[in-house]
C-alpha positions as CSV (number, residue, x, y, z in Angstrom):
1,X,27.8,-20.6,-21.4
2,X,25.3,-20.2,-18.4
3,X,26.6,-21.1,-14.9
4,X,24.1,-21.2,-11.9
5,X,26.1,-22.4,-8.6
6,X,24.4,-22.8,-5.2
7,X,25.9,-23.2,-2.0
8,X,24.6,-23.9,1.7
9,X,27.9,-25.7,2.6
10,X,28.2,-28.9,3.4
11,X,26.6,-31.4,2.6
12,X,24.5,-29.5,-0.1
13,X,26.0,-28.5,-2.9
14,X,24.0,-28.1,-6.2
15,X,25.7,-27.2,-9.6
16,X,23.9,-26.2,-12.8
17,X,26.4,-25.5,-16.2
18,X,25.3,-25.3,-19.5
19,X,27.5,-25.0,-22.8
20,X,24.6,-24.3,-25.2
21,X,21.2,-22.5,-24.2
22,X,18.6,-25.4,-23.7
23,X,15.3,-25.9,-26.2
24,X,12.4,-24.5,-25.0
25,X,12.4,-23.5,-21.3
26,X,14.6,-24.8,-18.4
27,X,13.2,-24.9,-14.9
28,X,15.8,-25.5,-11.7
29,X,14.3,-25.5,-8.2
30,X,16.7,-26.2,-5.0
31,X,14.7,-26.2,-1.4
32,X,16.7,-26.1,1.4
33,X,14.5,-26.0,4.8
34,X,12.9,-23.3,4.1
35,X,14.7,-21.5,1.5
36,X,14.4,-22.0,-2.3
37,X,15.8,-20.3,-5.4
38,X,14.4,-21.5,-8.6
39,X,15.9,-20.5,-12.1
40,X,13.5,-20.8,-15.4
41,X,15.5,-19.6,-18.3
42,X,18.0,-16.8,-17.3
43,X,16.1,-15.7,-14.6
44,X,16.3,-16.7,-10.8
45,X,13.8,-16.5,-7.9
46,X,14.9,-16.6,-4.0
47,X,12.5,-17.4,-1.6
48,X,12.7,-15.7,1.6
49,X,10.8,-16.2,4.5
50,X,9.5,-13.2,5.8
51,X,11.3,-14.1,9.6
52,X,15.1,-14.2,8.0
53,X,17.0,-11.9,6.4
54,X,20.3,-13.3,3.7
55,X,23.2,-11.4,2.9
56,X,23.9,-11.5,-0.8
57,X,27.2,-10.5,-3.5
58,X,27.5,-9.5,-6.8
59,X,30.2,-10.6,-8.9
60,X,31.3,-9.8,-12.6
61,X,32.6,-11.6,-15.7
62,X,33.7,-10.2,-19.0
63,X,32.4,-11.8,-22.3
64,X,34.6,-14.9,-21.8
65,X,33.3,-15.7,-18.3
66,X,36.4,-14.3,-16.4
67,X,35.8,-12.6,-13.5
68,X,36.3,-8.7,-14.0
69,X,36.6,-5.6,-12.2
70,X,34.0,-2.8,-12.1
71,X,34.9,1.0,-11.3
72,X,34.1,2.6,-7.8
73,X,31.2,1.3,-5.3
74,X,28.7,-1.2,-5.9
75,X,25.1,0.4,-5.1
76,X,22.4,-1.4,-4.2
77,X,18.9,-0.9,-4.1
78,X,15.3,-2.4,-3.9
79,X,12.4,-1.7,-5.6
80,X,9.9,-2.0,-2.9
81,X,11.2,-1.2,0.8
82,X,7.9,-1.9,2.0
83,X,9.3,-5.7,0.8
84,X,12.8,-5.8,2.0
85,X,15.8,-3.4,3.0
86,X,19.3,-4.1,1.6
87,X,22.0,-3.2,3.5
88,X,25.4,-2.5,2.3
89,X,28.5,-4.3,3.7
90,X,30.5,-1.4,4.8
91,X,33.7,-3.3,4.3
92,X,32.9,-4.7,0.7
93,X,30.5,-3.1,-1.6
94,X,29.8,-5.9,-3.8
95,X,28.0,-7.2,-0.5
96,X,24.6,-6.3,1.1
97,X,22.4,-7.9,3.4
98,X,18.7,-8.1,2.5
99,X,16.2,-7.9,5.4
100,X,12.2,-8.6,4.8
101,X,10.1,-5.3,5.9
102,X,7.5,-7.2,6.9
103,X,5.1,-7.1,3.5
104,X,4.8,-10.2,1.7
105,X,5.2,-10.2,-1.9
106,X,8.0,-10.4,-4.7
107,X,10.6,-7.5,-5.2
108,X,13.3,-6.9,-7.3
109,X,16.9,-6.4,-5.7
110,X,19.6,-4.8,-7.6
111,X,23.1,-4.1,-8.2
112,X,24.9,-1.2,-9.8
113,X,28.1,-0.6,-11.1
114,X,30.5,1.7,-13.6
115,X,31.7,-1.1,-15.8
116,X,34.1,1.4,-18.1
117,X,37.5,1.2,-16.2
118,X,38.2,4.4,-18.2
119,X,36.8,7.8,-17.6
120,X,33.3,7.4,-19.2
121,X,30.4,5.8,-17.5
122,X,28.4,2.9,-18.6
123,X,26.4,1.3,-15.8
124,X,26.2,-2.3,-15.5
125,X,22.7,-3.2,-13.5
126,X,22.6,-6.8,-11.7
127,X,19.1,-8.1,-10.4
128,X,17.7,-10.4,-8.3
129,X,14.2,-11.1,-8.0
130,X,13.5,-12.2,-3.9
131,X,10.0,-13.0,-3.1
132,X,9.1,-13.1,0.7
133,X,6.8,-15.4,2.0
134,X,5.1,-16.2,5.0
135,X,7.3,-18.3,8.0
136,X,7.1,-22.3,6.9
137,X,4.9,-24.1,9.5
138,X,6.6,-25.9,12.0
139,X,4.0,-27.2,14.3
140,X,0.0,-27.6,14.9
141,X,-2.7,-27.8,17.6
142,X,-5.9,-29.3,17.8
143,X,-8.7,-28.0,20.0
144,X,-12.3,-27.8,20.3
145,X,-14.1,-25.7,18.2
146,X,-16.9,-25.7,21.2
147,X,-18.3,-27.2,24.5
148,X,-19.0,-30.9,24.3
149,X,-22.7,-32.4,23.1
150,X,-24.5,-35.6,24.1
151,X,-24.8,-38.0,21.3
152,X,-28.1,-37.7,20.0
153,X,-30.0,-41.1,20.7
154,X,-30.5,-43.6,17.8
């Protein structure tokens, strides 16, 4: 079963649950103000703009869809710091906040954990692909482009 949930609070609330994989490909786009995340398949896109920064969490399921623990720290990491910095949440690991570097262009965010609770190590990599764009247009101005002309005559 795939589950996409997206929340901005209230009053936008957008819920995406599938039992069965769909035919062919599935496409999802929510647009908030300026934000937007699109899904296509099993992938997901967020859409930064390159004047806000989001603070982000990883969370974990087992093969039935609980939720389940991982061992030790969550680290975080992104592929392209000219792109964005993430930020861990001192207080919660599973937490980070991303920050645009000021480079547009699409980068890959990820989260790692130890996903054996015993003593071995198998790490369990989470992504998210973020792509920072420029700040959404919010007003315009017309002016001359140069000093006045008389109308030629007729």
């Amino acid at each position: 079963m795939n589950q996409l949930e997206i929340s901005f609070g209230t009053p936008l609330r957008v819920i995406l649950a599938e039992a069965e994989a769909p035919e062919g490909s599935a496409l999802l786009t929510v647009r908030f103000q300026q934000f937007s995340i699109t899904m296509q398949g099993d992938g997901v896109m967020y859409t930064l703009p390159v004047d806000h920064l989001v603070s982000m969490q990883v969370s974990y399921v087992d093969a039935a869809g609980n939720p389940a623990q991982v061992d030790g720290p969550v680290t975080w990491a992104s592929s392209d710091a000219a792109v964005v910095t993430v930020a861990v949440d001192t207080n919660d690991s599973t937490k980070c906040t991303v920050t645009p570097a000021g480079a547009l262009g699409q980068v890959q965010v990820t989260a790692s954990a130890d996903a054996d609770l015993g003593a071995g190590v198998r790490t369990l990599i989470t992504t998210c692909d973020i792509e920072i764009v420029a700040g959404e247009a919010v007003s315009g101005s017309i002016q001359p482009t140069g000093a006045p002309q008389p109308i030629p005559p007729a």
